[in-house]
N, C-alpha and C positions, 0 to 999 in steps of 0.2 A: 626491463626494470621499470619505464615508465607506465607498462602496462599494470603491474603490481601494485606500481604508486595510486596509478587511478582506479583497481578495485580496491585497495583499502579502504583510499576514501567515499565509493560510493558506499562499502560494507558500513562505515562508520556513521556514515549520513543518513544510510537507510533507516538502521537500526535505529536513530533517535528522533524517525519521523514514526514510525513504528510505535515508541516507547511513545510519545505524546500522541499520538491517536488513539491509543489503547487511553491513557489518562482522559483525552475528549470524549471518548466513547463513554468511560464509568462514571463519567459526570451528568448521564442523561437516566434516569428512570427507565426501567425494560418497558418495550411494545409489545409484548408478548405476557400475554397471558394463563399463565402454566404455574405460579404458584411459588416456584424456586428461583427464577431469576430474578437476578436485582438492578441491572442496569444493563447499557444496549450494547457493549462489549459483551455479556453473558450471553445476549439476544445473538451476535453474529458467533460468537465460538458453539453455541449451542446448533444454529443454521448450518456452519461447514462443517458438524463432527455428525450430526442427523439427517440433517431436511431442510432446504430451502423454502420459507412460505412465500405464499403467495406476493406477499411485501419486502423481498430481496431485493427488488431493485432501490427501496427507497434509503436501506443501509448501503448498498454498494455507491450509490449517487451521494451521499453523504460520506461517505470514508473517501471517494474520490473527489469534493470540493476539497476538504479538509485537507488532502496529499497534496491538493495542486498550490493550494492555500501556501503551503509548509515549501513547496519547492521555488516558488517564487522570490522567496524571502533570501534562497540562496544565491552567491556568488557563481557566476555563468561557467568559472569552470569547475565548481562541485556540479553542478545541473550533466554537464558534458562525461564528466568520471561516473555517473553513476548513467548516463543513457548507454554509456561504451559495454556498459557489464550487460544491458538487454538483448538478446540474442534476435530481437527482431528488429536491430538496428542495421542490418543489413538490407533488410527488405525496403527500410522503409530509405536507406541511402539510396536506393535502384531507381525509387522515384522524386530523389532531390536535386535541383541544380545545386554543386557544392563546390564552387569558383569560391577564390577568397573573398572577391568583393559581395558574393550573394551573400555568405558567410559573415560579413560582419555585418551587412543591416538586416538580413533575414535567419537568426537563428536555424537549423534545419530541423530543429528536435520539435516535437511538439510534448508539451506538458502532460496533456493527458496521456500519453504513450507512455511520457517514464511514470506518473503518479501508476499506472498499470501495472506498471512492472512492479515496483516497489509494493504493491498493494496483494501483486500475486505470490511475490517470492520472499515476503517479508511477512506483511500484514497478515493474510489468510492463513500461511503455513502456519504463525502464533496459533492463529482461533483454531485450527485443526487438534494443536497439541494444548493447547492451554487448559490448567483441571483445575477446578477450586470443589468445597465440596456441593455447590448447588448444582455445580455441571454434574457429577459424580453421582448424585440422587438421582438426577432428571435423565440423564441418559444410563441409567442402572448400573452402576461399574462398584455400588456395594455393596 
C-alpha cells in the first residue's frame, strides 16, 4: 500500500513538472530553422519523433536545469516517492552508504538522476507523441 501511495505521488508530481516544462519550453522562440516550428517544445517533439541535431545537447541541458530547478522546490519526501518509481535506484543504492544517520544529513538521491528519469519517462515520451499541426506538416503525416 505504501508503495502505491508513493507512485501515485511521484505519477502526480511528475506529470505537473512535465506540464510546466512543456509551458517553459513554448514560451522560447524555435532554434530550428525549418519554417513550421514555433517554439522550442516544437524544436524537441520534432528532434525525438525525427532526428536529433547537432544542438540536442543544448535542449536536453536546458530541460534538465529546468527539472532539477522544479524538484528542488519539492518537499524531501515527494523528491523520495518519485526516485522509488526510477528503476535505477537500485544501482545507484549498491553504491550508497544508507545508515540513518548518513540519511538524514546526506540525502542519497541525487537530483539529476531523478530530474532524468522524470525527463525520460515523462518528458520525452510527451514529445515522442505530441502532434499539433506544424509537427504533422513538418514530419509529413498529411
Amino acid at each position: 500500500m505504501a508503495f502505491d501511495i508513493a507512485a501515485a505521488l511521484s505519477k502526480s508530481r511528475s506529470k505537473r513538472i512535465t506540464k510546466q516544462t512543456i509551458r517553459y519550453l513554448q514560451s522560447f522562440d524555435t532554434a530550428l530553422d525549418m519554417g513550421y516550428l514555433r517554439n522550442l517544445w516544437d524544436d524537441v517533439c520534432y528532434q525525438r519523433q525525427k532526428e536529433q541535431a547537432f544542438s540536442w545537447s543544448y535542449y536536453d541541458d536546458m530541460i534538465l536545469q529546468f527539472v532539477s530547478s522544479k524538484l528542488e522546490k519539492l518537499n524531501q519526501h515527494e523528491i523520495y516517492a518519485i526516485w522509488l518509481q526510477d528503476p535505477d535506484l537500485y544501482y545507484q543504492l549498491d553504491n550508497t552508504d544508507v545508515s540513518e544517520e548518513y540519511i538524514d544529513k546526506n540525502p542519497p538521491y541525487c537530483i539529476d538522476d531523478i530530474s532524468r528519469y522524470i525527463m525520460n519517462e515523462y518528458i520525452y515520451k510527451e514529445a515522442e507523441s505530441w502532434r499539433n499541426d506544424r509537427l504533422r506538416q513538418l514530419l509529413g503525416y498529411f
